[in-house]
VOMAR-198695 format. One record per residue (C-alpha): residue number from 0; residue in one letter; z, x, y. Coordinates in steps of 0.02 Angstrom, whole numbers. Each point is the difference from the previous one (the first is absolute). Layout:
! VOMAR-198695
<n->NUM res->A up->Z east->X north->Y> $
...
This chain:
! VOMAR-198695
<n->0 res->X up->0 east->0 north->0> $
<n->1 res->X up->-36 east->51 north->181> $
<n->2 res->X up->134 east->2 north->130> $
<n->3 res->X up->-68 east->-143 north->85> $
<n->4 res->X up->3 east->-91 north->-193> $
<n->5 res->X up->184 east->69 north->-15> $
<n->6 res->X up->51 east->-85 north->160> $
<n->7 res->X up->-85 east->-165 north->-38> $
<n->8 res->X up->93 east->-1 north->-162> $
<n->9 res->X up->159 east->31 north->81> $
<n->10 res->X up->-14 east->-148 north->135> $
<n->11 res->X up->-34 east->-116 north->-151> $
<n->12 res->X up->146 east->92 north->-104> $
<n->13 res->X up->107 east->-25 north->147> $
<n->14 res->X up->-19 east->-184 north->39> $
<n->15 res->X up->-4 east->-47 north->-200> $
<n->16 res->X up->183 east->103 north->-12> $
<n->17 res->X up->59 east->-89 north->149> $
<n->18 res->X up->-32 east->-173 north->-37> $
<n->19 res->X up->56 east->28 north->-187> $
<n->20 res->X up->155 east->48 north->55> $
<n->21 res->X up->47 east->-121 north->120> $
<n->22 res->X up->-53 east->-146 north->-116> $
<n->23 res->X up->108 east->70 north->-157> $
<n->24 res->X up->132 east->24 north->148> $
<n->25 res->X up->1 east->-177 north->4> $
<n->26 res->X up->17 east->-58 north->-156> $
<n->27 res->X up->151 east->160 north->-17> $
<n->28 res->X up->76 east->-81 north->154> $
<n->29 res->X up->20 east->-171 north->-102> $
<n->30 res->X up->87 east->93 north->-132> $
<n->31 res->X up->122 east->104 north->108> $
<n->32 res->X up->-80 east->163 north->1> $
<n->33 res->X up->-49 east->100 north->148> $
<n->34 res->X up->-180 east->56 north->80> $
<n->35 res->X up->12 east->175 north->-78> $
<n->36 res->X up->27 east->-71 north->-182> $
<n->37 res->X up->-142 east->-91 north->26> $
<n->38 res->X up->-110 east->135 north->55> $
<n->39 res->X up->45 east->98 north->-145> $
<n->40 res->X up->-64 east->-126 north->-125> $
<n->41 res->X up->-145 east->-50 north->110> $
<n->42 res->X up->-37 east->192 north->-17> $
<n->43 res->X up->12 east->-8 north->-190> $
<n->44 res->X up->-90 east->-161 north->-28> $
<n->45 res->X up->-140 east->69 north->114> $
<n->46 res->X up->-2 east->146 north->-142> $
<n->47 res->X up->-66 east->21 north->-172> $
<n->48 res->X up->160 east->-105 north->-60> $
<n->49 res->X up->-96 east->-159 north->61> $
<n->50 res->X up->-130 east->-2 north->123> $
<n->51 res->X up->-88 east->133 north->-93> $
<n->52 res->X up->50 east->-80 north->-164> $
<n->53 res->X up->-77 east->-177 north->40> $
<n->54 res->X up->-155 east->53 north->98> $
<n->55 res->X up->-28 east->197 north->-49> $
<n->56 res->X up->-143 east->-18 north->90> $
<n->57 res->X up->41 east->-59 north->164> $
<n->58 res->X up->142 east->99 north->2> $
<n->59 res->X up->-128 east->168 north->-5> $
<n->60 res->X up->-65 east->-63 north->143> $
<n->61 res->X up->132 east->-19 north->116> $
<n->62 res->X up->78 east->155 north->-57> $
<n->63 res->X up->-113 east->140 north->-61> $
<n->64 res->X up->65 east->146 north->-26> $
<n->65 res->X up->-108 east->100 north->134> $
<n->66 res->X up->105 east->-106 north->118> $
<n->67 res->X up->171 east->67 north->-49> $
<n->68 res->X up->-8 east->151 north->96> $
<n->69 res->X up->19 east->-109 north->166> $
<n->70 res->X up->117 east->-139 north->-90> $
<n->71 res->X up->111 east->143 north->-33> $
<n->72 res->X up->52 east->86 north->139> $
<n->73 res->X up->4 east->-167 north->124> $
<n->74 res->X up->117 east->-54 north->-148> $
<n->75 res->X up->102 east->170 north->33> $
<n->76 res->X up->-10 east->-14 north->178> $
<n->77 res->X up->91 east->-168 north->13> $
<n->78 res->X up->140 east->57 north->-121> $
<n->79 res->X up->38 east->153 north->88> $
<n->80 res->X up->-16 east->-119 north->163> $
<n->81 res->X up->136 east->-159 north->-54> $
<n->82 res->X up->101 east->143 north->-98> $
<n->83 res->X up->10 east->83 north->202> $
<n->84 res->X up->37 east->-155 north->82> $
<n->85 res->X up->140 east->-11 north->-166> $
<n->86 res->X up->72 east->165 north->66> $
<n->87 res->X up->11 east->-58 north->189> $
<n->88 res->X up->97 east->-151 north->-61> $
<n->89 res->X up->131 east->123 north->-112> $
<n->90 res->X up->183 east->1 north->43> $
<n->91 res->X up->72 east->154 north->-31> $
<n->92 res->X up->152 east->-29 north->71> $
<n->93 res->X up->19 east->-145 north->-127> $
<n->94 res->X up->-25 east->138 north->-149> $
<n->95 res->X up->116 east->127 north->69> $
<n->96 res->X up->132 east->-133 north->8> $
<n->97 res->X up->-41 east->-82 north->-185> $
<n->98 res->X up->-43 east->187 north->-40> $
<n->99 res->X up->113 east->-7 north->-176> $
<n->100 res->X up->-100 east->-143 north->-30> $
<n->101 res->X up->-150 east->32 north->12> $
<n->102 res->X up->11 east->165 north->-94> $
<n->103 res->X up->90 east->-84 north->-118> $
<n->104 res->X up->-141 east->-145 north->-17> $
<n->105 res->X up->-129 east->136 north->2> $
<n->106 res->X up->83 east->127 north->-155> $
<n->107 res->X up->36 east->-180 north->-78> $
<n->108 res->X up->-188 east->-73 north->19> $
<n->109 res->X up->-79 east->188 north->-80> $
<n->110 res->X up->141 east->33 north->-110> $
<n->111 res->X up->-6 east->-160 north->-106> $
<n->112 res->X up->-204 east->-51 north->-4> $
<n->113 res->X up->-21 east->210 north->-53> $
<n->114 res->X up->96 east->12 north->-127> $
<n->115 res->X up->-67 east->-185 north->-78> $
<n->116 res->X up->-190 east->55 north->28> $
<n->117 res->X up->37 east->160 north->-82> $
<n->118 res->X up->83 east->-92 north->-138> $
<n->119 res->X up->-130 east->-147 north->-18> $
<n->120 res->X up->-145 east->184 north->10> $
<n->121 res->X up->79 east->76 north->-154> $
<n->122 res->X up->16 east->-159 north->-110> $
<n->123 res->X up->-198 east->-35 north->62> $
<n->124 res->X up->-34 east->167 north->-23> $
<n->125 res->X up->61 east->47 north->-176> $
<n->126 res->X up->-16 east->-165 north->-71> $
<n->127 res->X up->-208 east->-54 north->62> $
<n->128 res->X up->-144 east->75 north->64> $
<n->129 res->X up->1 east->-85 north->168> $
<n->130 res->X up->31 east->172 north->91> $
<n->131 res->X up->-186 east->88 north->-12> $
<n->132 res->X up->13 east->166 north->-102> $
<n->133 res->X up->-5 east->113 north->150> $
<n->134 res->X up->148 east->-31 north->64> $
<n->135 res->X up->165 east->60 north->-59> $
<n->136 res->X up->159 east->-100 north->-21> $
<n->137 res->X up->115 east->85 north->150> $
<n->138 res->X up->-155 east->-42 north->105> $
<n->139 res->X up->3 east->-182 north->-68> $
<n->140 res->X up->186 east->-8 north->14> $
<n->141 res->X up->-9 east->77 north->182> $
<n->142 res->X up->-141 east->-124 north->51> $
<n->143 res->X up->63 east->-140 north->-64> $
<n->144 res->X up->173 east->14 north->75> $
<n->145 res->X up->-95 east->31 north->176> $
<n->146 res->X up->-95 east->-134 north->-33> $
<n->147 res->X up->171 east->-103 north->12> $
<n->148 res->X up->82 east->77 north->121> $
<n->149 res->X up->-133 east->-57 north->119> $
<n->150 res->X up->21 east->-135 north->146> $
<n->151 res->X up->-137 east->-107 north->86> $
<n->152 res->X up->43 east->98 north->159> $
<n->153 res->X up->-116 east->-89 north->93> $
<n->154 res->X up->11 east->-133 north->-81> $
<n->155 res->X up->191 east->-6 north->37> $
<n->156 res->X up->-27 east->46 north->170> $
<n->157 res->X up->-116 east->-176 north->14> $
<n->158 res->X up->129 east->-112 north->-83> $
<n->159 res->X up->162 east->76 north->81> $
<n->160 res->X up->-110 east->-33 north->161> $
<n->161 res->X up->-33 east->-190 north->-36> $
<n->162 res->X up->180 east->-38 north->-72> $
<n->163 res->X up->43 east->47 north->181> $
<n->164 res->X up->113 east->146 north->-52> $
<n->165 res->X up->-76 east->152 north->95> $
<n->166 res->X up->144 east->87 north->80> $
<n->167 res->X up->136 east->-70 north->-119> $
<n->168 res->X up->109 east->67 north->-114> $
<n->169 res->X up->-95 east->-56 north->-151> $
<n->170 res->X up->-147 east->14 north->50> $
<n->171 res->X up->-13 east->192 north->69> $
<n->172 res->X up->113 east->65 north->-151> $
<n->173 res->X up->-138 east->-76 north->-88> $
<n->174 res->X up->-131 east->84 north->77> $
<n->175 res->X up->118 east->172 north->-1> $
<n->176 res->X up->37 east->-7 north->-182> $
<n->177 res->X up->-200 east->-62 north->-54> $
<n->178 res->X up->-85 east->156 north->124> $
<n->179 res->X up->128 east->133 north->-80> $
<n->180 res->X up->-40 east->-62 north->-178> $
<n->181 res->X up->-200 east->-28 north->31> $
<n->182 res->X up->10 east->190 north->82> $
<n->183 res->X up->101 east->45 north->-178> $
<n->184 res->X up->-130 east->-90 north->-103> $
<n->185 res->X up->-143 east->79 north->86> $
<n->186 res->X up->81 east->170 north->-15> $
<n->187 res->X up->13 east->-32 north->-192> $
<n->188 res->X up->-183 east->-56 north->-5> $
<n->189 res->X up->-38 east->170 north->66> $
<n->190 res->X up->86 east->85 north->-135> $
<n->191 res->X up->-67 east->-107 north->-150> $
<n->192 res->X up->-194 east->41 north->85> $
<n->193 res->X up->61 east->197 north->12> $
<n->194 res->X up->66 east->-7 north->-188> $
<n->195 res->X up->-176 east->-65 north->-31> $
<n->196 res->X up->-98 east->99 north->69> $
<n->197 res->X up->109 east->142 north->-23> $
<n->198 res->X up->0 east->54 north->199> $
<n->199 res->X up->187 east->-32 north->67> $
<n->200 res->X up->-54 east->46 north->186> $
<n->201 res->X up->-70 east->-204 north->30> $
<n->202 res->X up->190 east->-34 north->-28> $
<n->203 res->X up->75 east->146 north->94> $
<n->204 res->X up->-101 east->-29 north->154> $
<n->205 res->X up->23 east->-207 north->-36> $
<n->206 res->X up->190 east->17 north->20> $
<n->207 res->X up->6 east->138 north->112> $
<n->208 res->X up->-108 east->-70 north->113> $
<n->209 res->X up->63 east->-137 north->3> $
<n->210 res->X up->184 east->53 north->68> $
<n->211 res->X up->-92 east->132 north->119> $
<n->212 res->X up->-72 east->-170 north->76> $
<n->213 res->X up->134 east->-107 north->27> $
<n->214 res->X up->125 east->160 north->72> $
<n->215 res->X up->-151 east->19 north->110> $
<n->216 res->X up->-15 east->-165 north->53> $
<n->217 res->X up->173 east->-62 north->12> $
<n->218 res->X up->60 east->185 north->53> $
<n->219 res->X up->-110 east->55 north->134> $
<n->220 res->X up->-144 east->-143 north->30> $
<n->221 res->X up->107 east->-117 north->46> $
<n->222 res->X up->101 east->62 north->129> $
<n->223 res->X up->-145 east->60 north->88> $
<n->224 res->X up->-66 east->-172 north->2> $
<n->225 res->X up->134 east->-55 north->66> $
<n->226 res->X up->-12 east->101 north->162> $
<n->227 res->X up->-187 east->-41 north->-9> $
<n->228 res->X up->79 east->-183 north->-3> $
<n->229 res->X up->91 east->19 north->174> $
<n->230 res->X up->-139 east->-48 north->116> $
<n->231 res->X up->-36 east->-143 north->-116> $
<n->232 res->X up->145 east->-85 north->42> $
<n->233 res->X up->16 east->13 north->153> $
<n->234 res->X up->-183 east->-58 north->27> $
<n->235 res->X up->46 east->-138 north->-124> $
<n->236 res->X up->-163 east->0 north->-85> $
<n->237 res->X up->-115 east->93 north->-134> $
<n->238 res->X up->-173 east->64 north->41> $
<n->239 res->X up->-131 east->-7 north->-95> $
<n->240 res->X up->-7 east->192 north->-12> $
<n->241 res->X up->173 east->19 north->-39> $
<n->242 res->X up->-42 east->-143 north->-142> $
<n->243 res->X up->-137 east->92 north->-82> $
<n->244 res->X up->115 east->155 north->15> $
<n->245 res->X up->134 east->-70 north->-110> $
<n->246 res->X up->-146 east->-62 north->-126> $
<n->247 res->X up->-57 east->156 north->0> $
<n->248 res->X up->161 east->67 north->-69> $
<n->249 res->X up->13 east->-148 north->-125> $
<n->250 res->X up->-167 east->60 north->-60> $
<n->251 res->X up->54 east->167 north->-17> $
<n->252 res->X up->161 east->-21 north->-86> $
<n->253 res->X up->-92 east->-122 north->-137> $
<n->254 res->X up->-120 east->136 north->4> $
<n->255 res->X up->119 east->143 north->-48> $
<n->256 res->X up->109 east->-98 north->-136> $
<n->257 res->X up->-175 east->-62 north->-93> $
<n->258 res->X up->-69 east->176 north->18> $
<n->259 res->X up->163 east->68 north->-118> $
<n->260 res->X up->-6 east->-148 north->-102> $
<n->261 res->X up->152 east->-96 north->69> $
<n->262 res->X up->-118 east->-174 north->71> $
<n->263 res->X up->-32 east->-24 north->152> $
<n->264 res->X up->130 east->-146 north->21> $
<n->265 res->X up->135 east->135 north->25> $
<n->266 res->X up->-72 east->98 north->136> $
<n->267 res->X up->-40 east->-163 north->80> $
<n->268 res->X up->160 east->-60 north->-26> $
<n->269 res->X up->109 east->153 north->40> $
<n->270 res->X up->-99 east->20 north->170> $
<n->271 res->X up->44 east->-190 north->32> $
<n->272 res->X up->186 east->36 north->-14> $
<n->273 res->X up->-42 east->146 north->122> $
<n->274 res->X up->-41 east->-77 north->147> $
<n->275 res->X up->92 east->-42 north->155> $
<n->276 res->X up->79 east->-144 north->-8> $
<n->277 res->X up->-23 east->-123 north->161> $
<n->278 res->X up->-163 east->-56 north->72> $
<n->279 res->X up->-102 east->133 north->-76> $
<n->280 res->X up->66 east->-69 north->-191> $
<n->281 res->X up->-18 east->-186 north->91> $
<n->282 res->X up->-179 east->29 north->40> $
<n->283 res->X up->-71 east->79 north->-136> $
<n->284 res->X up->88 east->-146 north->-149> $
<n->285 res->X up->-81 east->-138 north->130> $
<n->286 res->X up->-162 east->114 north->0> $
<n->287 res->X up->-26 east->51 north->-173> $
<n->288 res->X up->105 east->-155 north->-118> $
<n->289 res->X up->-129 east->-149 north->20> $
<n->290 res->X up->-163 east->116 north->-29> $
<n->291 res->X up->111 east->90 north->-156> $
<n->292 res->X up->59 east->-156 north->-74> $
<n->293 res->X up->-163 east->-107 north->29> $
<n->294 res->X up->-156 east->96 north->-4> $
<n->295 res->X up->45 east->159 north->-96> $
<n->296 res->X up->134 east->-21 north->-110> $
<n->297 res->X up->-86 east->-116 north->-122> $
<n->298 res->X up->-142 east->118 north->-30> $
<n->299 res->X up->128 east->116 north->-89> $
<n->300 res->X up->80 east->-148 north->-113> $
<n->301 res->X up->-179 east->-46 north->-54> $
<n->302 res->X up->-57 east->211 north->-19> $
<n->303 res->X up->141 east->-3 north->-117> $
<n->304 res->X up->-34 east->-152 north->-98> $
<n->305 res->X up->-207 east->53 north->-18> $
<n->306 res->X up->85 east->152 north->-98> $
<n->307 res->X up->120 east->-114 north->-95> $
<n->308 res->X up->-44 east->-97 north->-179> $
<n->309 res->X up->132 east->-117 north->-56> $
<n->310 res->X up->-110 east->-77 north->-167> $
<n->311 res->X up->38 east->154 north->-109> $
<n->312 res->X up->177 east->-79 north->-72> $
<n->313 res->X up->-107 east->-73 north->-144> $
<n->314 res->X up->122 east->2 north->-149> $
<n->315 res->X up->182 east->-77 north->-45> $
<n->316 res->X up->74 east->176 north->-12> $
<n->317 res->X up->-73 east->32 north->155> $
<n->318 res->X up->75 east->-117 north->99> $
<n->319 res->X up->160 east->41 north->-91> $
<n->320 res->X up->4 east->171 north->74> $
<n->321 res->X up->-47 east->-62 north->161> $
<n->322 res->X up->162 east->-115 north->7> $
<n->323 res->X up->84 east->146 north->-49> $
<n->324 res->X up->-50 east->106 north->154> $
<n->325 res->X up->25 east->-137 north->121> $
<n->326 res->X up->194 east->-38 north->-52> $
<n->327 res->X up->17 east->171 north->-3> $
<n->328 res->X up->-80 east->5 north->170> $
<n->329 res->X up->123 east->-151 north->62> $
<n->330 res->X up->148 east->73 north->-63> $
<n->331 res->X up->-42 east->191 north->33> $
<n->332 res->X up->-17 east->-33 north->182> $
<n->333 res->X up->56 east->-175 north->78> $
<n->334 res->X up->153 east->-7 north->-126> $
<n->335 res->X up->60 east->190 north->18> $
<n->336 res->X up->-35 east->-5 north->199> $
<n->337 res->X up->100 east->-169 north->16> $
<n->338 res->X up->147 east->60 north->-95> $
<n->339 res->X up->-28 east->186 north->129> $
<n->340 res->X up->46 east->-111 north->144> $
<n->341 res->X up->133 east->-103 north->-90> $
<n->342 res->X up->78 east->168 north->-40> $
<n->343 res->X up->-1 east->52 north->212> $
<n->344 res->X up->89 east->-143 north->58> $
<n->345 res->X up->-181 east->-112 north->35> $
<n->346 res->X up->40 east->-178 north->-31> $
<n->347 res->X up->-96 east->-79 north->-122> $
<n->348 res->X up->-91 east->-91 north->96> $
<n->349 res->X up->-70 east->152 north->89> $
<n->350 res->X up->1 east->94 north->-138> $
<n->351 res->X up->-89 east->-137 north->-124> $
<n->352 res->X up->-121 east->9 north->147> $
<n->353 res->X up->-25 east->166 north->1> $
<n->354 res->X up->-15 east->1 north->-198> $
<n->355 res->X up->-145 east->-132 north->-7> $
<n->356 res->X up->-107 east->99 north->161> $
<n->357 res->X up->1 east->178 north->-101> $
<n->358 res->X up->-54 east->-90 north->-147> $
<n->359 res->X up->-161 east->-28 north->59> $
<n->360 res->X up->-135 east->126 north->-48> $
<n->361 res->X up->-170 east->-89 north->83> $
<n->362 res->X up->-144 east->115 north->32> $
<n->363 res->X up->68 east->187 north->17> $
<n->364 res->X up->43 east->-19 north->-197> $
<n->365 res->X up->-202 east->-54 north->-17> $
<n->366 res->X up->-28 east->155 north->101> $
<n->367 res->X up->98 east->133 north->-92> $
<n->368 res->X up->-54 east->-97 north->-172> $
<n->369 res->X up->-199 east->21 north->59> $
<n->370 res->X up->40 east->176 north->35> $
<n->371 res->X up->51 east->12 north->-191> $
<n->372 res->X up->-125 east->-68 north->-76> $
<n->373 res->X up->-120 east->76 north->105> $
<n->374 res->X up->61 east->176 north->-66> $
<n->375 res->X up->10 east->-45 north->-188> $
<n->376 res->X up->194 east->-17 north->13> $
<n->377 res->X up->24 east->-190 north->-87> $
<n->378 res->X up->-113 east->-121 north->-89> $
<n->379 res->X up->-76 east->-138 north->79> $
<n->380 res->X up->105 east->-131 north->-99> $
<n->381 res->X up->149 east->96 north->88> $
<n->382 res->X up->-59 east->8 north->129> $
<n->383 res->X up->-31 east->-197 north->-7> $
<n->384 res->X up->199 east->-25 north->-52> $
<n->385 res->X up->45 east->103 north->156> $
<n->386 res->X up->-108 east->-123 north->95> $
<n->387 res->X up->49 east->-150 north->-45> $
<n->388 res->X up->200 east->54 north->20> $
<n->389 res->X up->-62 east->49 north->180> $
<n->390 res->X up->-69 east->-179 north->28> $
<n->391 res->X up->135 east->-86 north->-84> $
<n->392 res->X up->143 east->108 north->90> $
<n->393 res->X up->-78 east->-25 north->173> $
<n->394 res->X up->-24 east->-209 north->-41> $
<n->395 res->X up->176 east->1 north->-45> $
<n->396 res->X up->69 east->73 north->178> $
<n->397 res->X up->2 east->-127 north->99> $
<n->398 res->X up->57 east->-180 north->-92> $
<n->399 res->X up->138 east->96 north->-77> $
<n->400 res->X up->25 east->91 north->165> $
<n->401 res->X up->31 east->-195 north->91> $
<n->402 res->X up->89 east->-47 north->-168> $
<n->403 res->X up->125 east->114 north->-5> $
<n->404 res->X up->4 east->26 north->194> $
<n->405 res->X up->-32 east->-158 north->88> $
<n->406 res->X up->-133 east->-24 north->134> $
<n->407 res->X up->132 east->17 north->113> $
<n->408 res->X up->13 east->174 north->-33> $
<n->409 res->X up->-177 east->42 north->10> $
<n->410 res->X up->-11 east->-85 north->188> $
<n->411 res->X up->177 east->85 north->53> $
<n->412 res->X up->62 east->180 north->12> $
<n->413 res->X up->78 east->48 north->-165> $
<n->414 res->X up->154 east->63 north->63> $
<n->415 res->X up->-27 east->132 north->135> $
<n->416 res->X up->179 east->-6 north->7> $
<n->417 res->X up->23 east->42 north->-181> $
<n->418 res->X up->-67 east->186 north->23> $
């Protein structure tokens, strides 16, 4: 395809995606689930687990595979861009308050789902041939229990956001606890894809980086930007230059942590949480959240789900092993991070709150399961059972969240007092 054929594809890619998701939104609306769970499964049904399914051919034509290289990195772009606007709206003053409990929700939430995936690895491991013959069983037992540990980061970020419970208690020890352990999973991810390849300097330069990043950002960018910030204020306004400025160093921040193999969500995110607070941080979340949230967003949800095949659970003792990793999913991570924040003095209904939020896995588990199947690391029909617990974890969020919760808790603050 030409450019100018790549960019007529992507205006009709664009308006299908858009109008997909609002009308499942709909219908999730009805049944008590948010705009973000919705564009997750409009992004899967638009996939091979449906669309491409029922009308194969149709489905070629609306997404060929030329037209992935521009799908993909408008789908990266408005990640990295709600994940930033996630960061702006991060209280760390409500972490270093509740900061017992949220490193106590965080060991809890990789602790638990690690050691279960590793366990759930070896039985699959030694006792069927789901695991493809390349790969060895610590680096099945390592990937699997990453696989766990994950959290639908932004995923989280979206539901925390329409619960109402950004700058709360619950809500930004959620966020705390689910960036630590996504940054931990990714790490681990780096070290399963060194052990495979047999080069360990991915993961050296994945971790290291990493921390080198955030020191720098939080240590010395920062500050500065807070003196840049000064004339701001007292002009009471953001120009456009200064705008651009700060999504320039969004851009590079997602830039650097997807360059070492970290995602770009956490540069993104960790340059977010390092701007001055005021009316630059004011400005740029009234800016950048409605063109995030409505235009961009939902290309990444429905990237994902065009890489995502949820038809390959085709047996009895399939689906058997697929309950098996979603209660161990359930109780590795909501369970172990609910009974984390019972354990710090969280009441239970903050802490059942908490419990049911890092539960949900959404779309980063799709991306670090693509990433192993991609490289030989798991089956596909594992990779399907890793799926479908992603799905089924993220569906489960919110009704249990307003069960166990109460809708008045998702419109009030959860108990800023509490911290």
């Amino acid at each position: 395809m030409t450019p100018f054929e790549l960019a007529v594809q992507f205006f009709l890619q664009l308006g299908v995606i858009l109008v997909v998701s609002r009308l499942v939104g709909l219908v999730a609306a009805r049944l008590g689930q948010p705009q973000v769970v919705a564009e997750m499964i409009a992004g899967v049904a638009l996939g091979p687990s449906l669309f491409g399914l029922v009308a194969p051919e149709w489905s070629a034509l609306l997404f060929p595979r030329e037209s992935m290289k521009v799908l993909f990195p408008i789908s990266q772009l408005g990640l990295a861009l709600y994940m930033f606007v996630v960061g702006l709206d991060f209280r760390g003053d409500l972490i270093r308050s509740r900061f017992g409990t949220s490193v106590a929700v965080s060991i809890a939430g990789m602790a638990a789902p690690f050691a279960l995936g590793a366990g759930l690895a070896w039985l699959l491991f030694t006792r069927t041939t789901l695991f493809p013959a390349e790969t060895s069983l610590a680096n099945a037992m390592v990937f699997m229990g990453a696989s766990m540990c994950i959290t639908a980061f932004p995923m989280l970020a979206r539901i925390i956001h329409s619960k109402g419970l950004t700058g709360t208690t619950m809500g930004t020890v959620a966020i705390g606890a689910g960036a630590i352990d996504d940054a931990a999973a990714w790490c681990l991810l780096a070290l399963v894809l060194a052990s495979f390849s047999g080069d360990f300097s991915h993961a050296t330069l994945a971790i290291g980086g990493g921390a080198a990043y955030a020191v720098l950002a939080l240590g010395v960018v920062r500050p500065l930007l807070r003196r840049w910030a000064r004339g701001i204020e007292a002009r009471g306004k953001l120009g456009d230059g200064e705008y651009a400025f700060c999504l320039a160093l969004m851009c590079l921040g997602a830039w650097w942590t997807d360059k070492i193999h970290l995602h770009a969500v956490f540069g993104a995110f960790v340059m977010g949480v390092a701007m001055p607070r005021g009316v630059v941080s004011k400005a740029l979340v009234e800016r950048s959240h409605s063109l995030a949230v409505a235009l961009l967003l939902p290309l990444f949800f429905t990237y994902s789900g065009l890489n995502t095949r949820l038809g390959l659970l085709n047996s009895g003792t399939l689906w058997l092993i697929a309950l098996a990793v979603l209660a161990a999913a359930v109780l590795g991570k909501g369970v172990a991070c609910w009974g984390a924040a019972r354990l710090t003095g969280v009441p239970q209904r903050e802490a059942l709150g908490i419990g049911v939020l890092m539960n949900a896995r959404g779309l980063m588990e799709l991306i670090i399961i693509n990433i192993g199947l991609e490289r030989g690391l798991i089956s596909p029909e594992i990779f399907a059972m890793l799926a479908t617990m992603a799905v089924l974890t993220t569906l489960m969020a919110s009704p249990i969240f307003e069960r166990v919760v109460g809708r008045r808790g998702a419109s009030e603050p959860a108990s800023r007092t509490a911290a």
